[in-house]
C-alpha positions as CSV (number, residue, x, y, z in Angstrom):
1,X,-84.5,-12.3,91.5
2,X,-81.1,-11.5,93.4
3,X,-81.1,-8.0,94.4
4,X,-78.5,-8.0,96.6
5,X,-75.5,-6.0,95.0
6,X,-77.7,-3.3,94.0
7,X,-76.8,-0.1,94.3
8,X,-78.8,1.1,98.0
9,X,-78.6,5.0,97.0
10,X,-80.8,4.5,94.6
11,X,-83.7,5.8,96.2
12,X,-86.1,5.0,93.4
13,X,-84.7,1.3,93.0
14,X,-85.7,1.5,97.4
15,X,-89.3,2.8,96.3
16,X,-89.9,0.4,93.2
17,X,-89.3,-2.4,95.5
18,X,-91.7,-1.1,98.5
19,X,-94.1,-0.3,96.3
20,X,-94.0,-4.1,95.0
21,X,-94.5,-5.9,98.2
22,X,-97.4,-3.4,98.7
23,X,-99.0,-5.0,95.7
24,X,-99.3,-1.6,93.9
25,X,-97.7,-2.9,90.3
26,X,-98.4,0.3,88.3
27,X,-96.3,2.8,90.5
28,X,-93.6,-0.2,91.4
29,X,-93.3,0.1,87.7
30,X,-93.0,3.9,87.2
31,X,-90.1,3.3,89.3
32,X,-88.4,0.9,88.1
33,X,-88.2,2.9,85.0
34,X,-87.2,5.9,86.4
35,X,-84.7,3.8,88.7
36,X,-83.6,2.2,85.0
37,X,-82.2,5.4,84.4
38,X,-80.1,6.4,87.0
39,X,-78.5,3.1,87.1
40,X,-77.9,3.7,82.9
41,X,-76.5,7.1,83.6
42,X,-74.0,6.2,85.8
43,X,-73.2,3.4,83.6
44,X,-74.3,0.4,85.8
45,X,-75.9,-1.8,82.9
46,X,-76.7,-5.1,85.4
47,X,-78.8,-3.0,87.9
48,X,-80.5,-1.1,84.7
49,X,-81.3,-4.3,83.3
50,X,-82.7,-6.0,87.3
51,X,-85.4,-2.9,86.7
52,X,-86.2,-3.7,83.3
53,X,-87.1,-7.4,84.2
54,X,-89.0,-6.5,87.0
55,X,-91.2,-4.0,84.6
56,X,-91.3,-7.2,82.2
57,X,-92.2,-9.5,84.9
58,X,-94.9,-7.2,85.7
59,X,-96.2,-6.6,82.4
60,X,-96.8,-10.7,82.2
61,X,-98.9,-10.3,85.2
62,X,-101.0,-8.1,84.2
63,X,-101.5,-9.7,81.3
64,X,-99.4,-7.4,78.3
65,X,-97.6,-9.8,77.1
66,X,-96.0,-8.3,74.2
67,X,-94.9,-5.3,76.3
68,X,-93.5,-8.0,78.5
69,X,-91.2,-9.4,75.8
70,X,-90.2,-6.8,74.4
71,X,-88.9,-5.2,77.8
72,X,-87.5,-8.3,78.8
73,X,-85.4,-8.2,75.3
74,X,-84.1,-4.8,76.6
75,X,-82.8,-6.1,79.5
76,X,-81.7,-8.8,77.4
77,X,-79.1,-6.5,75.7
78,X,-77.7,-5.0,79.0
79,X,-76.7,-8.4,80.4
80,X,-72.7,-9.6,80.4
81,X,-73.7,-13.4,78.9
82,X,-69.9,-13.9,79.2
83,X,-70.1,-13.2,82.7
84,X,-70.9,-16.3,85.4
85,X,-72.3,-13.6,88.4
86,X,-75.1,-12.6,85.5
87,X,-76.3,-16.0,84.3
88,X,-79.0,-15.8,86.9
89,X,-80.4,-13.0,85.8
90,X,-80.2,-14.0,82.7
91,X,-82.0,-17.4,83.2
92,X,-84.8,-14.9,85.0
93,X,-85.2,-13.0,81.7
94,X,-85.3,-16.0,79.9
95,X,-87.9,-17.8,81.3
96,X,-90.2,-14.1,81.2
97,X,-89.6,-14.2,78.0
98,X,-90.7,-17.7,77.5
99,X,-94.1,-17.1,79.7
100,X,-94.5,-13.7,77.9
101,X,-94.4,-15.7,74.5
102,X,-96.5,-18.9,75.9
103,X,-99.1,-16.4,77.1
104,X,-100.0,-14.6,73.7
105,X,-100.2,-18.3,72.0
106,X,-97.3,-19.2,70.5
107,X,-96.0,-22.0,72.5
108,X,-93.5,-23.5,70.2
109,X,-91.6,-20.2,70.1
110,X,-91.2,-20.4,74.0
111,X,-89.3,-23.4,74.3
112,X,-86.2,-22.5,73.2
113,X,-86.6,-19.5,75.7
114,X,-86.9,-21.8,78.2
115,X,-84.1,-24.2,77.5
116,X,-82.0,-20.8,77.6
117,X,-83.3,-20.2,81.1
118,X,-82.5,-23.7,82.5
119,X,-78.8,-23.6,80.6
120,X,-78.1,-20.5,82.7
121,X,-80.3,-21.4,86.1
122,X,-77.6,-21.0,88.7
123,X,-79.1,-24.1,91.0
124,X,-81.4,-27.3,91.0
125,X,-83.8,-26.3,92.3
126,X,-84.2,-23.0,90.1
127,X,-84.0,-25.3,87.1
128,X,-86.4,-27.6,88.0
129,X,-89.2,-24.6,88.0
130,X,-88.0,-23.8,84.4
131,X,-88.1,-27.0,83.3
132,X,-91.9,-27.1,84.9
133,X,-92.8,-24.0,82.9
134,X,-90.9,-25.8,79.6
135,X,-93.4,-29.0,80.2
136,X,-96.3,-27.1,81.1
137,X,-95.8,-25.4,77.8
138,X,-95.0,-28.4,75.6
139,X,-98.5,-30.1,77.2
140,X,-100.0,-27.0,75.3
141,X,-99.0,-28.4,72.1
142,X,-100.0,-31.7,73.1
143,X,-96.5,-33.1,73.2
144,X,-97.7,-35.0,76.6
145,X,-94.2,-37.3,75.9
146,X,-91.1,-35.4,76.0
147,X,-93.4,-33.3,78.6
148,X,-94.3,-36.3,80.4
149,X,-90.2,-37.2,80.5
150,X,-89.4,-33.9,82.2
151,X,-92.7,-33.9,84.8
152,X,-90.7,-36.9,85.6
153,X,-87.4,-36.1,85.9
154,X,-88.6,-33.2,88.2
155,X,-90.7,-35.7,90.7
156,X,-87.6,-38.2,91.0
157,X,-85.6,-35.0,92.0
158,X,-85.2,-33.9,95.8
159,X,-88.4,-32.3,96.1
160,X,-88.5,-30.0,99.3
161,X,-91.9,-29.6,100.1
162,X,-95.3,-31.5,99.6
163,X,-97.2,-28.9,97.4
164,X,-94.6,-29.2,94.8
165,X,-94.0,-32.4,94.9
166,X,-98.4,-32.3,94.6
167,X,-97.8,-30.2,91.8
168,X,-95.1,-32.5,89.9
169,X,-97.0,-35.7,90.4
170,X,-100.1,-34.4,89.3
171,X,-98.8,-32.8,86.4
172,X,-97.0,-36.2,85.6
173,X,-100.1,-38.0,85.7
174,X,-101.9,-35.4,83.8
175,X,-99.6,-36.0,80.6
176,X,-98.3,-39.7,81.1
177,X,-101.9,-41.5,81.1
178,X,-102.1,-39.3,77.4
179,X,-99.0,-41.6,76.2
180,X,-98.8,-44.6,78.3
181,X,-102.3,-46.3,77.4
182,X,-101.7,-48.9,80.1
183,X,-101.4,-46.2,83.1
184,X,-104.3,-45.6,85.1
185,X,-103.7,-42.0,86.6
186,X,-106.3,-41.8,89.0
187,X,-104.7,-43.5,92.1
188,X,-101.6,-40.4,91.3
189,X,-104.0,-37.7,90.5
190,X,-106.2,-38.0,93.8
191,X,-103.4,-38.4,95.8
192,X,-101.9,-34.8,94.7
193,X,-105.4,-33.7,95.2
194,X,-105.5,-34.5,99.2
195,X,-101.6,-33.5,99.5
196,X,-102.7,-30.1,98.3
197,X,-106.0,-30.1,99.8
198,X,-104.3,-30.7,103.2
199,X,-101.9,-28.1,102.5
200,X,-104.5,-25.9,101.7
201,X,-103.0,-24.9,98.9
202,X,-106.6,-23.4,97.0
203,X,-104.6,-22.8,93.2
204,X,-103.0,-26.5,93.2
205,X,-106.3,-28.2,94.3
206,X,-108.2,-25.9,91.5
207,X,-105.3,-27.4,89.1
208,X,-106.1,-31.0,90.4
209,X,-110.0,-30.2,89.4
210,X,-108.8,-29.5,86.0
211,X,-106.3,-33.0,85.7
212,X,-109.6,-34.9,86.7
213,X,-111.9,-33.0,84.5
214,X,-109.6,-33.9,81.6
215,X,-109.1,-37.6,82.3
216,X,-113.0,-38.4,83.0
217,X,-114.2,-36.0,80.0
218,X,-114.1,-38.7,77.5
219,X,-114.5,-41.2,80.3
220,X,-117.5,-40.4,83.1
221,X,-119.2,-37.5,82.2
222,X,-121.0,-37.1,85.0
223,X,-117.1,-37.4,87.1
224,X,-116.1,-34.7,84.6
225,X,-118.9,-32.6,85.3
226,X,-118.6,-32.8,88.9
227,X,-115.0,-31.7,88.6
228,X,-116.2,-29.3,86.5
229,X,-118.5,-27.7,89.3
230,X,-116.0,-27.8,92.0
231,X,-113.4,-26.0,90.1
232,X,-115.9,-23.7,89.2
233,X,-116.9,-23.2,93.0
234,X,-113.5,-22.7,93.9
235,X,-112.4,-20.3,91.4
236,X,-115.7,-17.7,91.8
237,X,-114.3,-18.4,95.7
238,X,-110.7,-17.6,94.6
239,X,-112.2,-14.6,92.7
240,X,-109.5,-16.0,89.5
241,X,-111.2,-14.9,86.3
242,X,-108.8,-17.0,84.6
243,X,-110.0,-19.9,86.8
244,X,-113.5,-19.2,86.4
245,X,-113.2,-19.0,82.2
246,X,-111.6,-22.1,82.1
247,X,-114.2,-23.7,84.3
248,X,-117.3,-22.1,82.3
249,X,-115.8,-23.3,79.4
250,X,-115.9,-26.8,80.7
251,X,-119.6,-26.4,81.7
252,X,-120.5,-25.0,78.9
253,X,-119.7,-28.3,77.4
254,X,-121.0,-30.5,79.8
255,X,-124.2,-29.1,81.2
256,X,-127.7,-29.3,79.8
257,X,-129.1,-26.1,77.2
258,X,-130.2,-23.8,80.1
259,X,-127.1,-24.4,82.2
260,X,-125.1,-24.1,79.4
261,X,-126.7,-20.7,78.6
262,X,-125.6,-19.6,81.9
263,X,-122.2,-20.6,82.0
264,X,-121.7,-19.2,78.8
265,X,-122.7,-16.4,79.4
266,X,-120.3,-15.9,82.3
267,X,-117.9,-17.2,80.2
268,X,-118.6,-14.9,77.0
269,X,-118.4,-11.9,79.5
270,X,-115.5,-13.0,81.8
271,X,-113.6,-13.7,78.7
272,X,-114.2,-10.2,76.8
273,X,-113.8,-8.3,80.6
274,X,-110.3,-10.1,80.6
275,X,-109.3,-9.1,77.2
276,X,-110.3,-5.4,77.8
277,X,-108.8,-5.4,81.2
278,X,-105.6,-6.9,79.1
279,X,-106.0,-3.9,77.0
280,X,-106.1,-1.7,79.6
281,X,-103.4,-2.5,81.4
282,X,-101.3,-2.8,78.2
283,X,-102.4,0.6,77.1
284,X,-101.6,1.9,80.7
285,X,-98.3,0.6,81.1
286,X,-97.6,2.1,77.4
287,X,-98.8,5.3,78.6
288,X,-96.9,5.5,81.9
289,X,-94.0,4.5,79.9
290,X,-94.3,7.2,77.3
291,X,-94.9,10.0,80.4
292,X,-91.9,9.0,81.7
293,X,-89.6,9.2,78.4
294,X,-91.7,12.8,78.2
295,X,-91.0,13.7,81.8
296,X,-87.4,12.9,81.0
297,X,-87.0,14.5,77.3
298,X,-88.6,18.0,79.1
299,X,-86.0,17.7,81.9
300,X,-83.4,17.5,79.5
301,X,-85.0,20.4,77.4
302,X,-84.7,22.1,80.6
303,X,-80.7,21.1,81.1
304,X,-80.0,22.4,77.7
305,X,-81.7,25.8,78.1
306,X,-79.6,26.6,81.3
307,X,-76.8,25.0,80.0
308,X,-77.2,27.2,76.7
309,X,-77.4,30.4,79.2
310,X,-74.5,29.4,81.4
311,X,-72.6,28.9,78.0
312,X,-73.4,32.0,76.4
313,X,-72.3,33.7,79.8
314,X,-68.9,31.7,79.8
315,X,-68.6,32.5,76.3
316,X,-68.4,36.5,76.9
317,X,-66.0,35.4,80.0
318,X,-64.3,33.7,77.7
319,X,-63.9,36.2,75.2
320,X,-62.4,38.7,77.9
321,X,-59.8,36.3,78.8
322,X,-58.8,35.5,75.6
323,X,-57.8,38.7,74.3
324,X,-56.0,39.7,77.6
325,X,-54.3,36.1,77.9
326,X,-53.3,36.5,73.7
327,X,-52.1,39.8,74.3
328,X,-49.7,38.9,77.5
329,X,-49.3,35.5,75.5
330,X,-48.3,37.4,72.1
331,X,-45.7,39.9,73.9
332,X,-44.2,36.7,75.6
333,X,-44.0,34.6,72.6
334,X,-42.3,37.6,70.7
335,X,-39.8,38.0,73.6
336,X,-39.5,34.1,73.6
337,X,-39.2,33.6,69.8
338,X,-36.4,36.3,69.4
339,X,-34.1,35.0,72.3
340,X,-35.1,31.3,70.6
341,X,-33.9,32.7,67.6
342,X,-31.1,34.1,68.6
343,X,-29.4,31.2,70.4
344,X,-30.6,29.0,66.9
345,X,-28.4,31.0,64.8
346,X,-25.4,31.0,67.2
347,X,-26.2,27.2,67.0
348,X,-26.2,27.6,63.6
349,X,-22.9,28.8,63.9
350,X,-21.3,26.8,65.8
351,X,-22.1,23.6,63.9
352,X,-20.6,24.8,60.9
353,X,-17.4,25.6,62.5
354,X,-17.5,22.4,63.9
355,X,-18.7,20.4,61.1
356,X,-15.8,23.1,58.8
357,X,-13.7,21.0,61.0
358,X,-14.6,17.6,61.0
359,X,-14.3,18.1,57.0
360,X,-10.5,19.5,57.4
361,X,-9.7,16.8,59.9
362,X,-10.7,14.2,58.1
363,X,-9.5,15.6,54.8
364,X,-5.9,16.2,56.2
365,X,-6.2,12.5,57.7
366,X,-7.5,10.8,54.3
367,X,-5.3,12.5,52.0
368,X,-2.4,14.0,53.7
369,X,-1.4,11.6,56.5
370,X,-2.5,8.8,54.4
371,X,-0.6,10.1,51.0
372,X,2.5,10.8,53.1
373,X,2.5,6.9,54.6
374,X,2.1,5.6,51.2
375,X,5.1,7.9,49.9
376,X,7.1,6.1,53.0
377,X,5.8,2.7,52.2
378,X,7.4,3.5,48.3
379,X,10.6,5.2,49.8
380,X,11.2,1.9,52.3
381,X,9.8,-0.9,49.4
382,X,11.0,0.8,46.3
383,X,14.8,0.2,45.7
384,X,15.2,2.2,42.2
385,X,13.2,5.0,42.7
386,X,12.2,7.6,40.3
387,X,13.5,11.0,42.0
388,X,11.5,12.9,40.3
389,X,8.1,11.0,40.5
390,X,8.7,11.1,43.7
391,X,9.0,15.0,43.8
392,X,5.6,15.1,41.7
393,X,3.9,12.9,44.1
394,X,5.4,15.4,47.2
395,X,3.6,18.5,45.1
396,X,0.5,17.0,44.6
397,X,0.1,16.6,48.3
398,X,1.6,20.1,48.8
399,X,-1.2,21.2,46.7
400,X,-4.0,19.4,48.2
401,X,-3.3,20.2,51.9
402,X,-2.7,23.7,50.0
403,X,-6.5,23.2,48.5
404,X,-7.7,21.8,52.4
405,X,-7.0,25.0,53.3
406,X,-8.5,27.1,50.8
407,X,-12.0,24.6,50.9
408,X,-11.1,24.0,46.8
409,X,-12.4,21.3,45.2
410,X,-9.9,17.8,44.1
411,X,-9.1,17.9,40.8
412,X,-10.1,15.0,38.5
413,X,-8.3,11.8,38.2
414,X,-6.2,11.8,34.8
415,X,-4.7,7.9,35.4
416,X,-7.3,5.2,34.3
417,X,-8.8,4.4,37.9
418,X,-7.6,0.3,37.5
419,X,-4.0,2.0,37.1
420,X,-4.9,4.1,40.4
421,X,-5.6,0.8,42.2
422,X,-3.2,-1.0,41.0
423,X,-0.6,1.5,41.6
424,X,-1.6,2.2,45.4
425,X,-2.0,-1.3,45.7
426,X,1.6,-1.7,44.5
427,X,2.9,0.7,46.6
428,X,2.4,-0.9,49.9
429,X,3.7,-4.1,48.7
430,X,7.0,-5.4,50.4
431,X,9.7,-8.0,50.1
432,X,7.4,-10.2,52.7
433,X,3.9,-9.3,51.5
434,X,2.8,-11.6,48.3
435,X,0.1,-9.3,46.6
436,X,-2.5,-10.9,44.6
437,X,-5.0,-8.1,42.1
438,X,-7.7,-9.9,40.6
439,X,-10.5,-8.3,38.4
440,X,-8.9,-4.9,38.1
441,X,-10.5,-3.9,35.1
442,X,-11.7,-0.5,33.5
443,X,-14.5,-1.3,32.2
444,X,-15.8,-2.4,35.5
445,X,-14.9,0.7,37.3
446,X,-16.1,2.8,34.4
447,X,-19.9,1.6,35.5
448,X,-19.0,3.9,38.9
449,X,-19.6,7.6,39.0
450,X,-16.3,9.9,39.1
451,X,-17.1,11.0,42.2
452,X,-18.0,7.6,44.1
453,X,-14.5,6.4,42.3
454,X,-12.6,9.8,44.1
455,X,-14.7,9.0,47.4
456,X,-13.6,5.0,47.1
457,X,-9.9,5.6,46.8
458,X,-8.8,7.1,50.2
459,X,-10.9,4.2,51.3
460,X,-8.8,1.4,49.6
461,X,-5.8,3.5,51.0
462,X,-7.0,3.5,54.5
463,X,-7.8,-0.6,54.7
464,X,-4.2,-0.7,53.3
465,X,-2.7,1.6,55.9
466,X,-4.3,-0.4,58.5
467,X,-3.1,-3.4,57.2
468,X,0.8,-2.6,57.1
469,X,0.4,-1.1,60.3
470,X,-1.5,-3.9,62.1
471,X,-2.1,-6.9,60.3
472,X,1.4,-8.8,60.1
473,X,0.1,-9.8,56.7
474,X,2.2,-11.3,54.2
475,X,-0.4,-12.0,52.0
476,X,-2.9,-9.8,50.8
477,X,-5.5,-10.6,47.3
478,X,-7.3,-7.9,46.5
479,X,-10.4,-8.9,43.8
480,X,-13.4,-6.6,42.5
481,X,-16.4,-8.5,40.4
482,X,-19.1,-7.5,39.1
483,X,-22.1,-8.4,41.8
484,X,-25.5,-7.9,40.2
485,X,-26.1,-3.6,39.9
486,X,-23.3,-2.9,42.1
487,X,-19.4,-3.6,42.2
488,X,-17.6,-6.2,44.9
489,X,-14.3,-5.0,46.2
490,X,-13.1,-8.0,48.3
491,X,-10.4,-7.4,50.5
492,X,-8.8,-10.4,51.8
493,X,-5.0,-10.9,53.8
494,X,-3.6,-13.6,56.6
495,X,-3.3,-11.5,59.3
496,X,-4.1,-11.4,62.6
497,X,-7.7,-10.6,62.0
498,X,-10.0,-8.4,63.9
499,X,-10.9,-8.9,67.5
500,X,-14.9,-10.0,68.1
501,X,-15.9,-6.5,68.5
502,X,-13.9,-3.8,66.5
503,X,-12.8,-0.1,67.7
504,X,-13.1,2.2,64.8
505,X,-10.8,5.0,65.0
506,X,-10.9,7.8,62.9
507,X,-9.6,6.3,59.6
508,X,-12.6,3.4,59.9
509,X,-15.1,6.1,61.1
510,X,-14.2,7.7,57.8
511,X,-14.1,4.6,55.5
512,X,-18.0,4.0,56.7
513,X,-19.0,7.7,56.7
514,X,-17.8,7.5,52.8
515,X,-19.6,4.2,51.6
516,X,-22.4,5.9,53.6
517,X,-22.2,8.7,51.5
518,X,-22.1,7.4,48.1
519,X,-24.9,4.8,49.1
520,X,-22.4,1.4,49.6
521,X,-21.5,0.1,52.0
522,X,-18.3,-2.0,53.8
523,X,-18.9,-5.1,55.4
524,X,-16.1,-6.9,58.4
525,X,-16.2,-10.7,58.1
526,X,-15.4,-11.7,61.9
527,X,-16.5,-15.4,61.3
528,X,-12.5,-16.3,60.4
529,X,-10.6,-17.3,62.7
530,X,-7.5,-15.9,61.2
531,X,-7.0,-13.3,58.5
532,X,-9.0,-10.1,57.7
533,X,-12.1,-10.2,55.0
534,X,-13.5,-7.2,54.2
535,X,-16.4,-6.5,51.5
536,X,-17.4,-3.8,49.8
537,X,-19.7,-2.7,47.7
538,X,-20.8,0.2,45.6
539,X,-23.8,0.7,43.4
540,X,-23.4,1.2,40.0
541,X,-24.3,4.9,37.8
C-alpha cells in the first residue's frame, strides 16, 4: 500500500507502521485507529481511510474476517472513487474485501470484489495478483474454466521472477487437467514443484504437495498419500496450522484406521484451536476497538467539562462587558440617533421644497407656456377670430397660473373631452399642415377616468408643440381606437422624424412622467425613416 503522501507529523501513523514491521499486529492496530482519528479531525479522509485498511488487512490475518470487511467498508466510504490518485487504494480495499469475504465461505460474493480491485489496480503487475486471488477463489466453487482462462492469461504475461511464474503454472495445471480431459498435468505440476523447491520457496512447494495430492487422489493412491505425507512434514516444519489441517484432512482419508485416528485427531484439535484462536483474536480486536472509542468518548467528556468551566467563566466576563459596552453603546446611539434625526427632517425639508418646485415648474410649463403657444398658434392660423373667446381663453390661463400659485386644484372639464381634442387639435392646424382626426369619439374616452383624461391633455398639447416647433410637418393624422382594455392614441406626421437616440427635454420628461402616472404609457417608433410615430396608450376605468 502507497504510503508515501502521508501526513509524517502524525506520530501515531510513524508508530502504527514501526510496530508493523516488528510483527506486533495488535498494537500496530491500536494505532492505526488512534492515527484514523487525527487524520479525520483535521479532515484528511485518504490518510484516515490508508489506517482503516491496514486495521482491515490485519483483521484478515488474524483470521476475523467479518471485522475485516466491515472495516474495509469504512474505509470504503472515505475514498474519492472519482479521483485517479485513489484508485489504488481503492483496488487495495477491494481485493481485502474480496479475501475477507472468500475466507468466511462465501466465495461467489468475492468476485465481484475482486473484479472491482483489478478495474482500479493502477499497474500489470498489481492486477495480475488480483486476478490470481479472483481464480484462486473461482477454483473454490469448482469453476476450474473461467479460472483456468485467467491462471492462463497470468502465465503468458511478463512474469518477473521464477516463484511466481511456479506459482502461475502450477496453479494452471491444478485447474486445466479438471476441464481439459486430454491434458496430462504432471510434466507442468512437477516442474513448478523443482522451480520452487530450488527457490526454496517452503509455502509454494507445500502448495505444489497439495496440486499433486489432488490430481493422484482419484488416480494413485499410494502417490496421493505420499504427497499427502510430505505436505504434512513440511507444514508441522513450517509450524502453519492452516497447512497442517489441510494435510490431516487428506490423511485422514487416505491412511489406514489407526493412522487415520491419529491424524484426526490432530486435525479435530488443530481445527477447533484455530477457530478459538479466530475467536480470540476477533473478540480482541473488538475489544481494543471499543477501548479506544471509550478512551476517546472520556477525553471528550473531559474537553466538555473544562470547556463548560472556561464558558461559565467567559460568561460572567461577558456579562460585565456587556452592560458597560450597552451603556457607552446606548448613550452613543442616543447622541447618534438625534443628530441622524435631525439632518432626516432637514432632508425632509428640503425635498419638499424641491419636489414643491418641480410640481410649479412643470405646471407653469404644461399649462402656461404650453396654453400661451397654442393661443399664438390660433392668433397666427385663425383669420376671423372670436375677440372675445379669445379673452376667455387669456382668463382661464390667468386663473390657472393664478391657482399654480396658490397649489389649488384644476377645475373639471365642462367641453365633451372629443370636443377638447379636436379643438386643440384644430388649433395648431395651419394653411400648410393637412390634419387628419380619426376615431375621436366620446364614448371611447368616456371608458378613461376624469382625471387620466385631465393628465392626457397637456400631453397631446406638448407632442403638438413639439411638432410645430420642430417637425416641418405638413401632415399630421391623429387616430385613437379602442386596443383591447386600454385606449390607442396614434400620433402620426411627415416630418423630419426623431434622431436614433432622442434628448428629452423637459416637455418629453413630462409627457412620460404623466403616462407613468396614470399607469400608460408613450411609445417613439424610430424604425421610419422619415416622419414621427408616436403611440400611446392608456388603460381603461
Amino acid at each position: 500500500m502507497d504510503s508515501k503522501k502521508t501526513d509524517t507529523t502524525n506520530i501515531n501513523y510513524l508508530t502504527a507502521n514501526k510496530l508493523l514491521q516488528e510483527n506486533k499486529l495488535d498494537s500496530s492496530f491500536i494505532y492505526f485507529d488512534l492515527a484514523s482519528d487525527e487524520f479525520l479531525a483535521k479532515g484528511d479522509s485518504l490518510n484516515a481511510a490508508t489506517c482503516l485498511i491496514q486495521m482491515a488487512v490485519t483483521l484478515y490475518m488474524e483470521g476475523d474476517f467479518y471485522g475485516s470487511q466491515e472495516t474495509s467498508i469504512e474505509a470504503d466510504r472515505l475514498i474519492n472513487k472519482e479521483n485517479p490518485s485513489h484508485a489504488a487504494l481503492l483496488a487495495y480495499n477491494y481485493n481485502n474485501i474480496g479475501n475477507a469475504i472468500s475466507g468466511y465461505g462465501d466465495h461467489l460474493k468475492a468476485i465481484p470484489y475482486y473484479d472491482l480491485a483489478i478495474q482500479y489496480s493502477y499497474d500489470s503487475v498489481t492486477a495480475l495478483s488480483y486476478e490470481n486471488n479472483k481464480a484462486v477463489t473461482l477454483s473454490y466453487i469448482n469453476n476450474y474454466k473461467e479460472a483456468s482462462e485467467i491462471f492462463k492469461k497470468i502465465l503468458q504475461s511478463n512474469i518477473s521472477s521464477q516463484a511466481e511464474y511456479a506459482r502461475a503454472l502450477s496453479n494452471y495445471a491444478n485447474s486445466h487437467w479438471r476441464v481439459d480431459l486430454n491434458y496430462n498435468p504432471l510434466q507442468d505440476l512437477r516442474k513448478a514443484l523443482a522451480i520452487r523447491q530450488k527457490e526454496n520457496d517452503l509455502y509454494g512447494v507445500n502448495a505444489s504437495y497439495a496440486h499433486l495430492y489432488y490430481y493422484f487422489k482419484d488416480r494413485n493412491q499410494d502417490s496421493a498419500l505420499y504427497y499427502a505425507r510430505k505436505s504434512y512434514a513440511l507444514a508441522s516444519q513450517l509450524n502453519n496450522t492452516k497447512d497442517i489441517i489441510n494435510a490431516s484432512e487428506k490423511l485422514v482419508q487416505l491412511t489406514q484406521s489407526d493412522s487415520s485416528q491419529h491424524y484426526f485427531k490432530i486435525y479435530k484439535e488443530l481445527s477447533d484451536s484455530v477457530r478459538i484462536a479466530r475467536l480470540k483474536a476477533s473478540n480482541q480486536y473488538a475489544m481494543i476497538r471499543y477501548e479506544a472509542e471509550k478512551s476517546k468518548m472520556l477525553n471528550l467528556q473531559l474537553e466538555k467539562d473544562v470547556l463548560d468551566k472556561d464558558l461559565h467563566l467567559a460568561q460572567q466576563r461577558m456579562i460585565l462587558v456587556v452592560v458597560v459596552i450597552s451603556t457607552s453603546l446606548g448613550i452613543v446611539f442616543f447622541v447618534y440617533r438625534y443628530n441622524k434625526r435631525k439632518k432626516e427632517l432637514q432632508l425632509e425639508a428640503d425635498n419638499r421644497i424641491k419636489e414643491n418646485k418641480l410640481k410649479t415648474s412643470k405646471k407653469v410649463h404644461d399649462v402656461v407656456a404650453n396654453g400661451i403657444y397654442r393661443v399664438m398658434s390660433e392668433l397666427e392660423n385663425i383669420e376671423d377670430l372670436d375677440r372675445e373667446d379669445l379673452l376667455d381663453k387669456l382668463e382661464i390661463m390667468y386663473e390657472k397660473s393664478r391657482d399654480i400659485s396658490y397649489e389649488t386644484e384644476e377645475k373639471d372639464l365642462e367641453k365633451p373631452f372629443s370636443k377638447e381634442i379636436s379643438y386643440l387639435l384644430k388649433s395648431f392646424a395651419h394653411e400648410n399642415l393637412k390634419l387628419f382626426i380619426v376615431g375621436n369619439e366620446e364614448e371611447l374616452w368616456k371608458k378613461i377616468s376624469p382625471q387620466n383624461r385631465k393628465e392626457l391633455l397637456p400631453v397631446i398639447q406638448e407632442l403638438l408643440v413639439n411638432m410645430r416647433k420642430h417637425s416641418e410637418a405638413n401632415e399630421l393624422i391623429f387616430k385613437v381606437e379602442e386596443l383591447g382594455v386600454a385606449l390607442g392614441i396614434h400620433y402620426i406626421d411627415n416630418g423630419i422624424g426623431f434622431p436614433a437616440e432622442i434628448k428629452k427635454g423637459n416637455g418629453l420628461m413630462n409627457t412620460g412622467n404623466r403616462m407613468e402616472k396614470i399607469g400608460g404609457a408613450i411609445n417613439f417608433d424610430l424604425t421610419r425613416e422619415k416622419g414621427a410615430h408616436i403611440i400611446i396608450t392608456v388603460p381603461f376605468e
